[in-house]
NULUMDO-489706 format. One line per 5 residues: their letters; for each residue x, z, y of C-alpha. Coordinates in Angstrom, 2 decimals, always signed. Each point is the difference from the previous one (the first is absolute). Layout:
A> X/Z/Y | ...
***
This chain:
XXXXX> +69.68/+41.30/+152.19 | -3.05/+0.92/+1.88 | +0.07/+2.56/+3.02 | +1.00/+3.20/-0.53 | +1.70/-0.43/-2.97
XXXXX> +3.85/+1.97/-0.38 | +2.83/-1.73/-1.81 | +2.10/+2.31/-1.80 | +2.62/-0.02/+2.81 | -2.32/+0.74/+2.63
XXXXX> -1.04/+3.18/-1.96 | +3.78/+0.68/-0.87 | +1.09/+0.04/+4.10 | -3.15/+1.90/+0.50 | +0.86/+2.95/-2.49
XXXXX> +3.34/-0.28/+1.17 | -1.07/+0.53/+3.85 | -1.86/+2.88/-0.94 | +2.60/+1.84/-2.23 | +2.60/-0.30/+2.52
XXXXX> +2.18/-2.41/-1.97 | -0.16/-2.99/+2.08 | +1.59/+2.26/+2.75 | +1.10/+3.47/+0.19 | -2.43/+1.97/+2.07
XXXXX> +1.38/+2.78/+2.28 | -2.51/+2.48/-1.13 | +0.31/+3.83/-1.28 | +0.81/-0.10/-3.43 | -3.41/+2.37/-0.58
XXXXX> -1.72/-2.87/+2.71 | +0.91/-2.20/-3.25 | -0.90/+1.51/-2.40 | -3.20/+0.75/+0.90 | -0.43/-3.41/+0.89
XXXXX> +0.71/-1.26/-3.61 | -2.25/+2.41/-1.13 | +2.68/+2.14/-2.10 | +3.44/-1.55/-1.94 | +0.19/+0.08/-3.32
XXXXX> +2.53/+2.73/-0.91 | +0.06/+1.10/-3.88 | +4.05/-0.70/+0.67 | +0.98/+2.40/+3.08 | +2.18/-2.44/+1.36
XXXXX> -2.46/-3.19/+0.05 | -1.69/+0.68/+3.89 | +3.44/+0.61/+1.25 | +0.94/-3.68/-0.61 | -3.90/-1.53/+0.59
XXXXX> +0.38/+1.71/+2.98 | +3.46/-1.28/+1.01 | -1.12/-3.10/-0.45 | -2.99/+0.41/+2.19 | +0.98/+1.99/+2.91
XXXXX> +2.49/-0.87/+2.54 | +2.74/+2.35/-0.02 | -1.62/+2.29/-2.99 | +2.09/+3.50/+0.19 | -0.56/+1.43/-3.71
XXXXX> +0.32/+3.47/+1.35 | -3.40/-0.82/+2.43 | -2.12/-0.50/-3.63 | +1.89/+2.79/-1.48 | -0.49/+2.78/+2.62
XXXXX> -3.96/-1.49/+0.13 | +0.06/+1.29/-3.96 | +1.79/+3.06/+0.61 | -2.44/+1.11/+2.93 | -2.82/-0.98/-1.93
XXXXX> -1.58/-3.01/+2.36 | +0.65/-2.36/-3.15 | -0.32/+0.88/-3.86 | +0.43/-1.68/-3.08 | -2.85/+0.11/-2.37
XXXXX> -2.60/-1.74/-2.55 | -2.38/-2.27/+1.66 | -1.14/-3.47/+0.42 | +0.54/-1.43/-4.50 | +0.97/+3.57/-0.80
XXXXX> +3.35/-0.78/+0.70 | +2.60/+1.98/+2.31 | -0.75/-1.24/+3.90 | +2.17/+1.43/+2.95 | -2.62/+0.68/+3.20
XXXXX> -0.79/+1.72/+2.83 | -1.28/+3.61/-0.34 | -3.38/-0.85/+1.82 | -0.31/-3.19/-2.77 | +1.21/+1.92/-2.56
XXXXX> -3.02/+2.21/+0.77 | -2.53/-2.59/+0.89 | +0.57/-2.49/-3.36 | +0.52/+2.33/-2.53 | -3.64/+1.36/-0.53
XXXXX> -0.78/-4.11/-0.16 | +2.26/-0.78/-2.34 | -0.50/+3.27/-2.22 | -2.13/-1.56/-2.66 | +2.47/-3.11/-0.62
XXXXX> +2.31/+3.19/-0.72 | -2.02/+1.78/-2.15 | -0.64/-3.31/-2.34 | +3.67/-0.50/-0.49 | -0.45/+3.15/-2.16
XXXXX> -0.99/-2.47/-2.60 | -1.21/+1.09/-3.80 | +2.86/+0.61/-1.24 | +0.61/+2.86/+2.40 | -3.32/+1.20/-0.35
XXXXX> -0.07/+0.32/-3.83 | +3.31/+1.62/+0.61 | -1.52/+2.91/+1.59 | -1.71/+1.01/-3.20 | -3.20/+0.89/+1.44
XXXXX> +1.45/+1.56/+3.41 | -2.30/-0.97/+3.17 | +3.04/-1.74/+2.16 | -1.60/+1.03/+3.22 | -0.25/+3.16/-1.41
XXXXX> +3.95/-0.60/-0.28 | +0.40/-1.40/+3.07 | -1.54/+2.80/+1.74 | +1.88/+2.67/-1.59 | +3.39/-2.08/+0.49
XXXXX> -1.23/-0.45/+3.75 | +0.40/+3.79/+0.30 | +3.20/+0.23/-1.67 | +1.82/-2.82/+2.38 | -1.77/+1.88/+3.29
XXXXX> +2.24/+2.91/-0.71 | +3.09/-2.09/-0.76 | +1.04/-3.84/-0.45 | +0.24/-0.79/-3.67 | +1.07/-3.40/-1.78
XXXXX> -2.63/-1.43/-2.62 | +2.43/+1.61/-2.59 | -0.07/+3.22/+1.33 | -4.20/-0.25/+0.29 | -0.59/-0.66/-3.72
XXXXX> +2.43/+2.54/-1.32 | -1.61/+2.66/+1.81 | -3.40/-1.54/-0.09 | +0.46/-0.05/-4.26 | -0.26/+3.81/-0.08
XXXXX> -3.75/-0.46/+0.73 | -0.71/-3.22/-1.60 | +2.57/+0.66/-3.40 | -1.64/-2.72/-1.78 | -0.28/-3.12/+2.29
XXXXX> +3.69/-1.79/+0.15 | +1.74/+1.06/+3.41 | +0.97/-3.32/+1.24 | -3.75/-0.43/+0.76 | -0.47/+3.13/+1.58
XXXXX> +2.47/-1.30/+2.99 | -1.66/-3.18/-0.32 | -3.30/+1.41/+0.45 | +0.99/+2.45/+3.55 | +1.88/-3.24/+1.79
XXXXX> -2.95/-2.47/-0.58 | -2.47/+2.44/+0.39 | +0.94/+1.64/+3.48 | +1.21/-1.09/+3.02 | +3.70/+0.84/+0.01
XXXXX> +3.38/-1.55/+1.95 | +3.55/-0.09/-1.03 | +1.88/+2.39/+1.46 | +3.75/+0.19/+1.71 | +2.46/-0.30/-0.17
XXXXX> -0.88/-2.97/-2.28 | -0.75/-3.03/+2.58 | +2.77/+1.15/+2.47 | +2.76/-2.54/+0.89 | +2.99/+0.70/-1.62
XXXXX> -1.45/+2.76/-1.98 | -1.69/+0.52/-3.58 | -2.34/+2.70/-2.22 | -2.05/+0.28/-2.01 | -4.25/-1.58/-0.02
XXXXX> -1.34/+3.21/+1.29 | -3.71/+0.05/+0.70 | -1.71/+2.42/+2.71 | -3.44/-0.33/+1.08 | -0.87/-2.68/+2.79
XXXXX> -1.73/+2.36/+1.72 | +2.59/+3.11/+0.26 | +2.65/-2.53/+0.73 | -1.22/-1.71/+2.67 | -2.22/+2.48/+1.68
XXXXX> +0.85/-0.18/+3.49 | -1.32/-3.56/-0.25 | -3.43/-1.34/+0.27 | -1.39/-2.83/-1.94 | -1.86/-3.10/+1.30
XXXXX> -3.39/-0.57/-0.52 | +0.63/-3.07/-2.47 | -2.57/-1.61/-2.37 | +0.74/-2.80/-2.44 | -1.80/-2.46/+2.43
XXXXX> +3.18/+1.00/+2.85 | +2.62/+0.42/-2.69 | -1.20/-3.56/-1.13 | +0.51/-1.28/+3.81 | +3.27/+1.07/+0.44
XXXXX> +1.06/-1.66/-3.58 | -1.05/-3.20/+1.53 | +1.73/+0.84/+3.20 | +2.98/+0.50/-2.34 | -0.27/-2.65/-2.54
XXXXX> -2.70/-2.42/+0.82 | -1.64/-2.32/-0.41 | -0.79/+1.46/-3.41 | -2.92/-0.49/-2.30 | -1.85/+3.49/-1.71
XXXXX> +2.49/-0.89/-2.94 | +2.86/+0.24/+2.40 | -1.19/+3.38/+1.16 | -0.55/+1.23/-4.04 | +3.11/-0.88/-0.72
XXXXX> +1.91/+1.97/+2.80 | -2.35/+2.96/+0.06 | -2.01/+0.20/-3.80 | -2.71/+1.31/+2.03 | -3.57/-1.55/-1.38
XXXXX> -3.20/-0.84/+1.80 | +1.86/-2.54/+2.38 | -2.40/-2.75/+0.03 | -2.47/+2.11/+1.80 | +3.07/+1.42/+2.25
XXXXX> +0.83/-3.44/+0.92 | -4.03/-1.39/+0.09 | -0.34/+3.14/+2.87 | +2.84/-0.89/+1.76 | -0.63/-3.66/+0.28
XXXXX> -1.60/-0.55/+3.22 | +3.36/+1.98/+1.56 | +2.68/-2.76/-1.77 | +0.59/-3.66/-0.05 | -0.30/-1.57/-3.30
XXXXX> +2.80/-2.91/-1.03 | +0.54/-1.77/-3.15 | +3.18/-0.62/-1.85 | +1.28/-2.78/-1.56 | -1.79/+0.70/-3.24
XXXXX> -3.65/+0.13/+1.99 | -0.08/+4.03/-0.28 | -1.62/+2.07/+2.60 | +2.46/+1.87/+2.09 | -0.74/+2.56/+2.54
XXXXX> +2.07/+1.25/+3.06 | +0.09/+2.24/+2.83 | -1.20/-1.79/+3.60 | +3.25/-0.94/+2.01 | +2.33/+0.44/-2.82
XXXXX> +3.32/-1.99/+0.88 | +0.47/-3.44/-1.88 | +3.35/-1.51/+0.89 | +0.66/-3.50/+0.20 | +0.53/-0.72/-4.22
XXXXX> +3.49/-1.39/+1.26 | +1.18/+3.07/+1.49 | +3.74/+0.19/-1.24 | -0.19/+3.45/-2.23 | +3.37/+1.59/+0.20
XXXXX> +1.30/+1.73/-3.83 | -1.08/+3.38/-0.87 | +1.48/+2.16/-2.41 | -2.91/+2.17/-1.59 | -0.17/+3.08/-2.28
XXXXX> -0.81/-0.34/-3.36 | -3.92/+0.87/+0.58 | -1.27/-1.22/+3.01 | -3.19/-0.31/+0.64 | +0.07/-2.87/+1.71
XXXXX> +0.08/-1.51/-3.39 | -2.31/+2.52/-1.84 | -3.23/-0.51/+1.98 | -1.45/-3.05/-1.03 | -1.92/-1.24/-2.83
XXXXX> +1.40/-3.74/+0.89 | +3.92/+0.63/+0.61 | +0.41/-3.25/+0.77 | +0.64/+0.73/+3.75 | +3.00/+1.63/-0.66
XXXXX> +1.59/-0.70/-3.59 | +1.23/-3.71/+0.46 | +0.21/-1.72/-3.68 | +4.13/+0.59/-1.52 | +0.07/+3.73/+0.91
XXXXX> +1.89/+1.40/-2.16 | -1.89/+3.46/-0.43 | +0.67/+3.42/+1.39 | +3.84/+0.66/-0.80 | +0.94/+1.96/-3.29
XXXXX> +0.15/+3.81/+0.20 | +3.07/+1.99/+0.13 | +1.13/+0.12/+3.61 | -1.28/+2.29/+2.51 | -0.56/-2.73/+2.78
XXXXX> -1.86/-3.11/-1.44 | -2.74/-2.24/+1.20 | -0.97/-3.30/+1.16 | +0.90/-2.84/+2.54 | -2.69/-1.94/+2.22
XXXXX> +1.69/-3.51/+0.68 | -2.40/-1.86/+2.55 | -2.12/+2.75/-0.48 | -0.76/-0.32/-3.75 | +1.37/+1.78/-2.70
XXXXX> +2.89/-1.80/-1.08 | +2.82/+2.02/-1.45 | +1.03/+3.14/-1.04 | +2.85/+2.54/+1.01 | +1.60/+3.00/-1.04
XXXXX> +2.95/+2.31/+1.67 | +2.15/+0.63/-3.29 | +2.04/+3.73/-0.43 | +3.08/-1.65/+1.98 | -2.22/-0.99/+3.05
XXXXX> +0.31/-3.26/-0.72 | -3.58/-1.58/+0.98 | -1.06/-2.67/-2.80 | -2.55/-3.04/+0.90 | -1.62/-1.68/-3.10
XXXXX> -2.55/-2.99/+0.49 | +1.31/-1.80/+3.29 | +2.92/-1.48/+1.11 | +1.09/+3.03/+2.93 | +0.10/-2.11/+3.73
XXXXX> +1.92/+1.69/+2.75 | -3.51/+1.11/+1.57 | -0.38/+2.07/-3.47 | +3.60/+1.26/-0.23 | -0.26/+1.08/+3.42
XXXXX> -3.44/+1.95/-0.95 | +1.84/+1.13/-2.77 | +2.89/+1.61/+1.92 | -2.10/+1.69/+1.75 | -2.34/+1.37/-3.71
XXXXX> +3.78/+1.24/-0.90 | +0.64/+2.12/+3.07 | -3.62/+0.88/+0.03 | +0.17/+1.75/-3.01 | +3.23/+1.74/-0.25
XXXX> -0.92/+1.97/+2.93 | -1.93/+2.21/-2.82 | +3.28/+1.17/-1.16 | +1.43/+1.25/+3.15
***
């Protein structure tokens, strides 16, 4: 292969590295999360475990009291999909990533409005969760008294894609449940600042994150459009690989490569991670025979990285009995394992 060309195992040790999976950092848990650039988080109980598995002696109570004080929030962000950040990120990315929001609220929505102008909507149900939290449910049934004729669903629809809102506790607490309450992201967090961020630094630190990663990479994990010019700007700042398949990768200077036959211990991962989610090519991280995320209807599910690839699949069943599918369990992954188990039933004490 010619010079600086990555094999898919060089690119696997290198997203591992950077995701703290090759080896547990000791880090803050918000030091983390900021560092991956938000979890994914649409089940409450997913960055407890990515964390776990990240962090060197994670304490679920350190994320937990960073929700309940406010210095980390769950909310809609990067693919319109429920991210867990830091208040300052939370701040900074959300006016970026407004628009990939705003076309989730797709035709079908729209035409359900019946002629109502949804930031008209939006602006009114803005007002209505300043005064109070409110679930989506509890937006369109009040919101219908205005707009009778448009069908509710789409009135809630229409508020949470249309303004910048976060999830509320005591949902996101360890140990704890509620409802998906909304509150405006600027009530909520308003002791806090935000970064100056544009889409050419939120860009950086996905690479810092995830790279190297072509503009389809960075699509795929934000949905944000205009990244060919993002990436064109930013290239005299990054080093430009290719991978095995001769496309154009780009990458942060001084980002760590490990040597491609760095042992990568098991990792037991939630059932989004993003590590997995943030790629156009998956290829890095989804070895061929995976079986597929694991069927729903257990609380804790997700997947298992075997030599750092996704190679199995795992589920804690209603007797705490924890279930591996797709690989043959070695005493390095029972041991991991043990550890998941007491891990998690420290939510029930």
């Amino acid at each position: 292969m010619p010079p600086d060309t990555l094999t898919t195992r060089e690119l696997n040790r290198s997203l591992l590295a950077r995701q703290g999976l090759l080896e547990r950092s000791r880090v803050p848990a918000l030091e983390m999360v900021e560092r991956l650039v938000g979890m994914q988080a649409q089940v409450p109980e997913n960055p407890y475990v990515a964390l776990w598995s990240r962090v060197e002696d994670f304490d679920p109570h350190e994320l937990s009291d960073l929700i309940a004080q406010r210095q980390a929030v769950r909310a809609h962000v990067m693919r319109s999909t429920i991210h867990l950040l830091s208040a300052r990120d939370c701040l900074s990315i959300q006016p970026l990533t407004q628009d990939v929001l705003i076309r989730a609220f797709g035709r079908p929505r729209r035409e359900g409005l019946a002629g109502a102008d949804p930031h008209a909507v939006a602006a009114t149900g803005l007002e209505l969760v300043r005064e109070k939290p409110l679930t989506r449910a509890e937006l369109s049934r009040v919101l219908s008294e205005r707009w009778p004729d448009a069908e509710p669903q789409h009135l809630g629809y229409a508020v949470t894609t249309h303004a910048r809102l976060v999830h509320v506790t005591p949902r996101g607490l360890w140990g704890a449940s509620g409802p998906v309450a909304f509150a405006p992201s600027d009530d909520w967090l308003a002791r806090h600042q935000p970064a100056s961020t544009t889409v050419d630094e939120l860009v950086f630190r996905y690479l810092a994150a995830f790279g190297p990663a072509g503009v389809a990479d960075a699509r795929t994990w934000s949905r944000l459009t205009g990244l060919r010019e993002v990436f064109e700007r930013l290239r005299p700042r990054l080093r430009t690989f290719r991978d095995e398949r001769g496309r154009e990768l780009f990458d942060v200077p001084d980002a760590p490569f490990p040597d491609p036959d760095t042992p990568a211990p098991p990792r037991f991962l939630p059932e989004y991670d993003n590590v997995a989610l943030s790629h156009d090519d998956r290829s890095r991280i989804i070895g061929p025979g995976w079986p597929g995320q694991p069927p729903p209807g257990q609380k804790w599910i997700g997947s298992l990285l075997v030599d750092g690839f996704y190679r199995g699949r795992w589920r804690i069943t209603s007797e705490g009995e924890l279930e591996i599918e797709g690989v043959d369990p070695t005493p390095e992954i029972e041991a991991e394992g043990r550890r998941l188990l007491e891990f998690v039933s420290s939510a029930a004490r």
